[in-house]
C-alpha positions as CSV (number, residue, x, y, z in Angstrom):
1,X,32.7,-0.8,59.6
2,X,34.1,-4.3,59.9
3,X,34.7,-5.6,63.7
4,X,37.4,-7.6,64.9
5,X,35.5,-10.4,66.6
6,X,31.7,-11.0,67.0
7,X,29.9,-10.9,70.3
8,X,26.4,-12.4,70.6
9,X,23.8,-11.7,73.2
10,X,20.5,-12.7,71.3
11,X,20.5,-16.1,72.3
12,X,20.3,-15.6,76.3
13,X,18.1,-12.6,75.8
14,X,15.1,-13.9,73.6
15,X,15.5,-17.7,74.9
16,X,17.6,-18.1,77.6
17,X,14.9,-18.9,79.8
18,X,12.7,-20.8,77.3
19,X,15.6,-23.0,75.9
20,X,18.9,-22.2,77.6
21,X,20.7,-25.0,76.0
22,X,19.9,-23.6,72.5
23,X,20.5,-20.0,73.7
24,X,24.3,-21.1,74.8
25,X,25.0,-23.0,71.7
26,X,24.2,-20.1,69.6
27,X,25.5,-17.4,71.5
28,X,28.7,-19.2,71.9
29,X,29.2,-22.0,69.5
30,X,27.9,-20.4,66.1
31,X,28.7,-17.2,67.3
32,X,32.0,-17.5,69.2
33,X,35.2,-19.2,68.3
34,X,34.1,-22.4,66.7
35,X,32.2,-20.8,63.5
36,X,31.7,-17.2,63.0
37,X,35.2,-16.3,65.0
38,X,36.7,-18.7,63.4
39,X,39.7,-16.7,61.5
40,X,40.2,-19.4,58.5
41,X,37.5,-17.0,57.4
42,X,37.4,-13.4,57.4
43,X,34.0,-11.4,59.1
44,X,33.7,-10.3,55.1
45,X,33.6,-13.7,54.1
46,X,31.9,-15.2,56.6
47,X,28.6,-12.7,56.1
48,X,28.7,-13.6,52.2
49,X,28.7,-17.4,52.8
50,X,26.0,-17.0,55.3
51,X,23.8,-14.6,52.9
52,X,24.3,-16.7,50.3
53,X,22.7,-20.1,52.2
54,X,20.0,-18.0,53.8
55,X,19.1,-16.9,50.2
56,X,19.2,-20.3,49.2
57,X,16.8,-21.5,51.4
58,X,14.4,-18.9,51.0
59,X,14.9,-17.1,54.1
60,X,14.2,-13.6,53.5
61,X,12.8,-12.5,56.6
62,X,14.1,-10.6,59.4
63,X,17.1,-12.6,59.7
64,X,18.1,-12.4,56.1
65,X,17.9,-8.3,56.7
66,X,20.2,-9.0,60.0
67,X,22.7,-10.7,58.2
68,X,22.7,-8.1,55.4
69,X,23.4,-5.3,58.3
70,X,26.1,-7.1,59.6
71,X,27.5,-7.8,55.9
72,X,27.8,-4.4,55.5
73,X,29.4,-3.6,58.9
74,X,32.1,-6.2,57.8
75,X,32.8,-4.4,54.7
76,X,30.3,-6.0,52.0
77,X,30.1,-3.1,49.4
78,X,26.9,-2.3,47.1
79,X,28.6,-4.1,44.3
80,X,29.7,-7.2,46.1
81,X,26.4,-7.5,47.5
82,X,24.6,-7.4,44.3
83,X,27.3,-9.6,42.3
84,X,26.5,-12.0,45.0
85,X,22.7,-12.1,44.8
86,X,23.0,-11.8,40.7
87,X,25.1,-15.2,41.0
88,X,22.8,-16.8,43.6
89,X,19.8,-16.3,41.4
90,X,21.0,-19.2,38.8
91,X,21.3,-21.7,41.8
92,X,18.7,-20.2,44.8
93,X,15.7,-19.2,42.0
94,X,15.0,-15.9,40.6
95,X,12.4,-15.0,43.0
96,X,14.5,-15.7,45.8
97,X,16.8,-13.3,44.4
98,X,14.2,-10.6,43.9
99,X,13.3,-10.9,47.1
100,X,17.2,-10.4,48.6
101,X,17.5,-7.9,46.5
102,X,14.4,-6.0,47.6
103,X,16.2,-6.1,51.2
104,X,20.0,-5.5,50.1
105,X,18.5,-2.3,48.1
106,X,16.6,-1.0,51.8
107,X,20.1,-1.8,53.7
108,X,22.8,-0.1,51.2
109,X,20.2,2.8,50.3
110,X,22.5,5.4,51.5
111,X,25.9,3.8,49.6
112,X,26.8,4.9,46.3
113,X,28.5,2.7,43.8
114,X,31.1,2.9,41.0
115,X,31.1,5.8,39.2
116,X,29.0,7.8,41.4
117,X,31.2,6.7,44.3
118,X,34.0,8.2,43.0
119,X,32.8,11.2,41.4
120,X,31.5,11.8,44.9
121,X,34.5,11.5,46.4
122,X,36.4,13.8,44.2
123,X,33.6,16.8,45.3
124,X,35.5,15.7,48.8
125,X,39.2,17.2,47.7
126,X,41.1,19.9,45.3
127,X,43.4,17.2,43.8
128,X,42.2,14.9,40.8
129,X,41.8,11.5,41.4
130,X,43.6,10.4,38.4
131,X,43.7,7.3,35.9
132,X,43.2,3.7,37.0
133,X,46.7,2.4,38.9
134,X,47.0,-0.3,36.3
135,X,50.9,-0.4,36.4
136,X,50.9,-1.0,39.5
137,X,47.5,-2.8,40.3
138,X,49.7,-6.3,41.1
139,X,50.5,-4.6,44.1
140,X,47.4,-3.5,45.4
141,X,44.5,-5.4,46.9
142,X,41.3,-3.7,45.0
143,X,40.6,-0.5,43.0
144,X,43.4,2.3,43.1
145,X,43.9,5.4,41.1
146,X,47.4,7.8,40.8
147,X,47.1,11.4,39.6
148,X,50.5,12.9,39.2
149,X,50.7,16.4,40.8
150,X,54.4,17.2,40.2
151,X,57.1,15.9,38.3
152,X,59.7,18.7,39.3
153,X,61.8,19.2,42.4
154,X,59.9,16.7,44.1
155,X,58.0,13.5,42.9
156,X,54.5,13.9,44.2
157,X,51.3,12.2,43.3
158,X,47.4,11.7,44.4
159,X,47.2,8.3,45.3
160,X,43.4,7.2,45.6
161,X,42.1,3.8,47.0
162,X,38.6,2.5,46.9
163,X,36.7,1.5,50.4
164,X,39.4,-1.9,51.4
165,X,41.8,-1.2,48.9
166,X,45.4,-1.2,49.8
167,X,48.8,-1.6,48.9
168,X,51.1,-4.6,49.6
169,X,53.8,-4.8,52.0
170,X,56.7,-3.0,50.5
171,X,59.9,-1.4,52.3
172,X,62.1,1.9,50.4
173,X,65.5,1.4,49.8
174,X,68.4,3.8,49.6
175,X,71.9,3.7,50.6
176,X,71.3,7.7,51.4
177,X,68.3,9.6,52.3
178,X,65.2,8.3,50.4
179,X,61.9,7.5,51.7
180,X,58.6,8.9,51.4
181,X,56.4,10.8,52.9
182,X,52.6,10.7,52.8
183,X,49.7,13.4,53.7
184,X,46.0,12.4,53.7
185,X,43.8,14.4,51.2
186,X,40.2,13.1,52.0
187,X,38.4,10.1,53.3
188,X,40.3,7.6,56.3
189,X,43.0,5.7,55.8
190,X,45.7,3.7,57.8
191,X,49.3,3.5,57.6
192,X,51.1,0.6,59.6
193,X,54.5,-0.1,60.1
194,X,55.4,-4.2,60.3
195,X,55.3,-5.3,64.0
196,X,53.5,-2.0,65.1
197,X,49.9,-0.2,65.8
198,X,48.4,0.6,62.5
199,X,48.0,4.4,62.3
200,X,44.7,6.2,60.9
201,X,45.0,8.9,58.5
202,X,42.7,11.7,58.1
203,X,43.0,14.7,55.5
204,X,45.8,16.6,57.1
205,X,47.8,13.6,59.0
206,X,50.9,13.4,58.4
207,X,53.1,10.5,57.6
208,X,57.0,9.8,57.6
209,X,58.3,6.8,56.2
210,X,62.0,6.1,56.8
211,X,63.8,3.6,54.4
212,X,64.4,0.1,55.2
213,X,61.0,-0.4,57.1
214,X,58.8,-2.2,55.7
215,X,55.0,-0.9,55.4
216,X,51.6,-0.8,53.8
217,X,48.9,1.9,53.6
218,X,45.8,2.0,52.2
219,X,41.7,3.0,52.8
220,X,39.0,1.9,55.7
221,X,36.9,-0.7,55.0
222,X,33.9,1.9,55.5
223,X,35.8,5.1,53.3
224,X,37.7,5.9,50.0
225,X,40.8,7.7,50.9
226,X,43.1,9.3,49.0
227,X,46.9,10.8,50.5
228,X,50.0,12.6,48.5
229,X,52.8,10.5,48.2
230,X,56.0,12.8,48.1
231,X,59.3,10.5,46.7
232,X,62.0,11.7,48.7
233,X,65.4,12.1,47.0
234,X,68.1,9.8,47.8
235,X,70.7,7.6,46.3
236,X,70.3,4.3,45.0
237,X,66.8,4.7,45.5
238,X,64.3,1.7,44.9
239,X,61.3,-0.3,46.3
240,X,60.6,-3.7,46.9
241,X,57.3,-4.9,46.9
242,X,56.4,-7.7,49.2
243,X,53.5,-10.0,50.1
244,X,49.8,-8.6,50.4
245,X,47.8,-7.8,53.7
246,X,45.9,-10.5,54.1
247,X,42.1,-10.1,55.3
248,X,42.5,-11.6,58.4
249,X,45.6,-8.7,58.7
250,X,43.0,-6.0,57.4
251,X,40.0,-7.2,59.8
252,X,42.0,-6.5,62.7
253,X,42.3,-2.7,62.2
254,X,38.6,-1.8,61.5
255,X,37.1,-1.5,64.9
């Protein structure tokens, strides 16, 4: 699961005594606020341009592995990981890229990917996950999927999100009742209200959202999710779709 910040210790412990100079400035110059909690960068992003220089140099040893870990914590998925070491390959050398991804294989053994993700997830809940979201994918960050569930009396439907995928910003409009309300299925989630806590759903939490607020929801770095979406009635009903959650917004939340 992705941190907020990065704490490190290793320094001080293996050579504080032996080189205490070296011990501080990695401890707290590569590892504090000057590089890796830096926040031009996000944690994700950071792990993959470290990974990819490590590869490049060769380095597959017990730091490359470390570095993997802590990819993965940050929210590196299976298929980034091995889009990354596929690309590397043409510029680090094949066998350098063998080698990576002999370790990336050990650290995301228990992940599954794609297709077997999902149909893995869908053993998780009653509902069906649906079709691709492609009519609305412009307003999602990542994979999302919408199975309708009901059409009558009220507008319900199976929203599904990939492991970081969420929806933009967006706020419900109506100049009488409207808004929705949202009920998670399977998987973690968070919902999160602009200038508030973000909230986390679980199958069985239960969201109100009133119009006129402006919002996003969407799944853990570390889970698919999926929530029902119920369209409450109202008049003059619409939604306006905003900017996207940035990274550095999304990073916060997965502690």
């Amino acid at each position: 699961m992705a941190q907020n910040k990065i704490t490190q210790t290793a320094g001080r412990s293996i050579l504080g005594e032996f080189a205490p100079k070296f011990a501080e400035l990695n401890d707290d110059v590569l590892f504090g606020d000057a590089v890796w909690n830096d926040s031009t960068l996000s944690l994700h992003d950071h792990s993959m341009v470290t990974i990819s220089i490590l590869l490049g140099k060769g380095l597959i040893d017990s730091s490359f592995r470390s570095h993997l870990e802590m990819g993965k914590k940050h929210g590196i998925t299976r298929k980034e990981i091995a889009a990354l070491l596929t690309q590397a390959a043409f510029y680090a050398g094949w066998p350098n890229a063998w080698a990576g991804f002999r370790v990336a294989k050990e650290v995301w053994a228990d992940d599954t990917v794609g297709e077997d993700a999902r149909a893995t997830f869908q053993r998780e809940m009653i509902f069906p996950i649906g079709e691709p979201n492609t009519a609305y994918a412009k307003y999602f960050t990542g994979n999302s999927y919408l199975a309708p569930v009901s059409r009558e009396q009220v507008n319900t439907s199976n929203v599904t999100f990939e492991p970081r995928c969420r929806n933009n910003w967006h706020i419900h409009k109506a100049t009488k009742g409207g808004g929705q309300m949202l009920i998670g299925v399977a998987g973690r989630g968070w919902y999160q209200e602009e200038g508030k806590p973000a909230v986390e759903i679980l199958p069985g939490t239960v969201i109100h959202i009133p119009t006129n607020v402006k919002h996003w929801h969407g799944a853990a770095a570390d889970s698919w999710f999926a929530h029902l979406a119920f369209e409450i009635s109202g008049e003059n009903t619409s939604n306006e779709w905003l900017e996207p959650v940035t990274d550095k917004e999304y990073d916060k939340l997965q502690e």
